[in-house]
N, C-alpha and C positions, 0 to 999 in steps of 0.2 A: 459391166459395172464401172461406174466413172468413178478416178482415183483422183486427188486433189481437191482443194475447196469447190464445195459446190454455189455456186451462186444464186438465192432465192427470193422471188419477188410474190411479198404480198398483196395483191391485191383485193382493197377492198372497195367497193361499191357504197356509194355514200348518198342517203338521201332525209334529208333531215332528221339526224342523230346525233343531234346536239349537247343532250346528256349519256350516249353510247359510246362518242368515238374514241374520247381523250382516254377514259377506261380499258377500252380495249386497247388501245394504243400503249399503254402503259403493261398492261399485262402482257404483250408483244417484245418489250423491252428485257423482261424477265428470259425469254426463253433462249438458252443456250444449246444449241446441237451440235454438236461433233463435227468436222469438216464444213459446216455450212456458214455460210455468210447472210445473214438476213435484212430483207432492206423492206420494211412498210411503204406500199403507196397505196393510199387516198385516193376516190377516182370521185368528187364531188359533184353529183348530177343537178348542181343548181339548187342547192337547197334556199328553202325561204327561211330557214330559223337562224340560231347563231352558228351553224358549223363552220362555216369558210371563215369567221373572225377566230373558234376555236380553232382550227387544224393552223391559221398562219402566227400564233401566238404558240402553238406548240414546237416550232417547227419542224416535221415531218415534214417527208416529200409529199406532195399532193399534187392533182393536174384537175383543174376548177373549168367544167362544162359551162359552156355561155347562157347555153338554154337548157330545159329539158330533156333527156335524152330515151330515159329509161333505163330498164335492169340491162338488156340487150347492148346499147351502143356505151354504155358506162364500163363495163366488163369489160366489151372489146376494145376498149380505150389503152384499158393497161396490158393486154396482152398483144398490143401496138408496141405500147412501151419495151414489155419485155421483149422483142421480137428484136427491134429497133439498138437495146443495149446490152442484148448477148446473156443474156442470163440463161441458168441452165434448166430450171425448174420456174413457174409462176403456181399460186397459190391463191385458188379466189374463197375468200372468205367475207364472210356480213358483216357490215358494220351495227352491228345490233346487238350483237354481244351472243346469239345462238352457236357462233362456231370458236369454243376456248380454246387459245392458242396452246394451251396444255395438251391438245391434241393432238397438237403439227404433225409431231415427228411420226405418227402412225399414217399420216397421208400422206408423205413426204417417202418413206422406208423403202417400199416398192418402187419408184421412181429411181429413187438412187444406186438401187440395189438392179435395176433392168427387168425387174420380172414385169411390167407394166410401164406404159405410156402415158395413162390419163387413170386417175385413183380416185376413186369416190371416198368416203368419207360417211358410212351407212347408220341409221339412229333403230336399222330391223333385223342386226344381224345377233346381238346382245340385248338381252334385256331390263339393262340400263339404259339411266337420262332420259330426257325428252325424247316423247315419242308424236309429237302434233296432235289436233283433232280429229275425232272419229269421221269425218266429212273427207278432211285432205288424206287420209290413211287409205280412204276408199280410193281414191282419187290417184296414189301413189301405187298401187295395188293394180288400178286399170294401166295408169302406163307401164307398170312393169310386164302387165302381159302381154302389150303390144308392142314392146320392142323385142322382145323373147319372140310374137309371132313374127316380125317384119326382118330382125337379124338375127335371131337365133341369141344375143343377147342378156346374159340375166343380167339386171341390176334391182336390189329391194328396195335402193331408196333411189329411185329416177330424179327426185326432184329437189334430193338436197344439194346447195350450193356450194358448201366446201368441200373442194378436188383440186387435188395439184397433175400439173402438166408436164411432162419433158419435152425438149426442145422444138423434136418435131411435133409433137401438139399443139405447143405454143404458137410456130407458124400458121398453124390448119385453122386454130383458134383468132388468131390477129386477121386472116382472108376472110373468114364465115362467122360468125356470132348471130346465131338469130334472136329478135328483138324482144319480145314482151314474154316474161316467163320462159326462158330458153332452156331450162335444164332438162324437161327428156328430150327435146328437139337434138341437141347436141348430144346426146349421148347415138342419137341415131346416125348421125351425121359423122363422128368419128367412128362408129362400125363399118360405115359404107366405105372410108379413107383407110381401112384394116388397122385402126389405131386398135391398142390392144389395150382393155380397160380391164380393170379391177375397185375390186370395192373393200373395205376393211373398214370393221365395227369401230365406232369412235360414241364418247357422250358428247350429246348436243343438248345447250340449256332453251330454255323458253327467253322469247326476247325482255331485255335487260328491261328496258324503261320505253314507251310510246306502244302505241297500237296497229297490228298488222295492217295492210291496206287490203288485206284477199278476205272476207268476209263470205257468210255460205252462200250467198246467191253469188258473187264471184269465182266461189269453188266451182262450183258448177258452169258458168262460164266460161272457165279457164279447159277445163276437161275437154269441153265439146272445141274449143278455138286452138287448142296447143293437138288436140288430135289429130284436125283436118290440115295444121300445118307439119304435121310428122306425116301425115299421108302423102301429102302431097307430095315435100321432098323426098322420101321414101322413093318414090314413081320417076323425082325429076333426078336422082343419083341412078338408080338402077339402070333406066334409059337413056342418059345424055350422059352420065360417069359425074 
């Protein structure tokens, strides 16, 4: 258990959340934890709406992608950062207002406290808060049983993205991030590195204001394309480490 301030780095993924981010950002301002120090970054994947004229009016930290990137290289961007300026913990949360910072401190607990490396943040452990569509819940349901088959692994929510990291995650996290929809990808890829994961029940709201980009014929898309790239790596850790 680490004594002294802890150092926490928000990160959040930004992709045209123009009426999401200041909100959230603001309700980030509110949360006071015990020993910890909390620092918001912005990781803005080029958005086309007004976020990048909001977040530099607001002043928060932010680091502004040239081009496109996606969910994958926007993430790994800040846990660059955090790698790069010693923080002890990072935090990736949505800029979309799904993951309330009223939450933190239940993703965060386990991390500070040593019983865990990488913490999920689960919307199927309680039965409260948002629980997503009958589609993605399938969908959430198939990756949990093939990481449970591939590492032995439980996690009920594979695919939610608020999880805080300790240090050495942070490192494993800043070298590997895989790209498009990476959340069970990564949950397989830290089993394989013996990162010791946990999950704890948190309420997750439905996104604040704009429209998901995963639609059901991309539910299903995404199922069949994040499996064959969990398989695969699955195969290329096992065999080459």
């Amino acid at each position: 258990m680490k004594t002294g301030i802890n150092k926490i780095l928000i990160v959040i993924p930004c992709y045209n959340e123009q009426d999401n981010i200041l909100p959230l950002l603001g309700e980030l301002t509110k949360i006071n934890i015990e020993n910890c120090e909390i620092t918001p970054l912005v990781v803005n994947d080029a958005s086309t709406d007004d976020t990048q004229n909001r977040l530099k009016s607001s002043g928060v930290l932010f680091l502004e992608n040239v081009v496109n990137l996606g969910i994958g290289g926007t993430v790994q961007l800040g846990f660059i950062y955090a790698a790069e300026n010693g923080f002890d913990i990072a935090v990736q949360m949505d800029g979309d207002g799904q993951h309330p910072p009223s939450e933190l401190h239940k993703i965060i607990a386990p991390v500070i406290k040593g019983d865990a490396q990488m913490v999920i943040g689960s919307r199927f452990i309680s039965q409260t808060g948002f629980k997503s569509t009958f589609l993605r819940r399938v969908g959430i349901r198939f990756f949990y049983r093939l990481n449970k088959w591939l590492t032995g692994v439980e996690v009920k929510d594979s695919t939610s993205g608020y999880r805080a990291y300790n240090a050495q995650a942070i490192r494993l996290a800043a070298d590997y991030y895989p790209d498009e929809y990476p959340e069970p990808e990564m949950i397989l890829y830290l089993a394989h590195k013996q990162v010791k994961i946990a999950e704890v029940a948190v309420n997750m709201n439905d996104r604040a204001s704009g429209v998901s980009s995963i639609n059901s014929f991309r539910s299903v898309y995404y199922m069949f394309k994040v499996s064959l790239n969990i398989l695969f790596l699955h195969l290329k850790l096992k065999f080459n480490g």
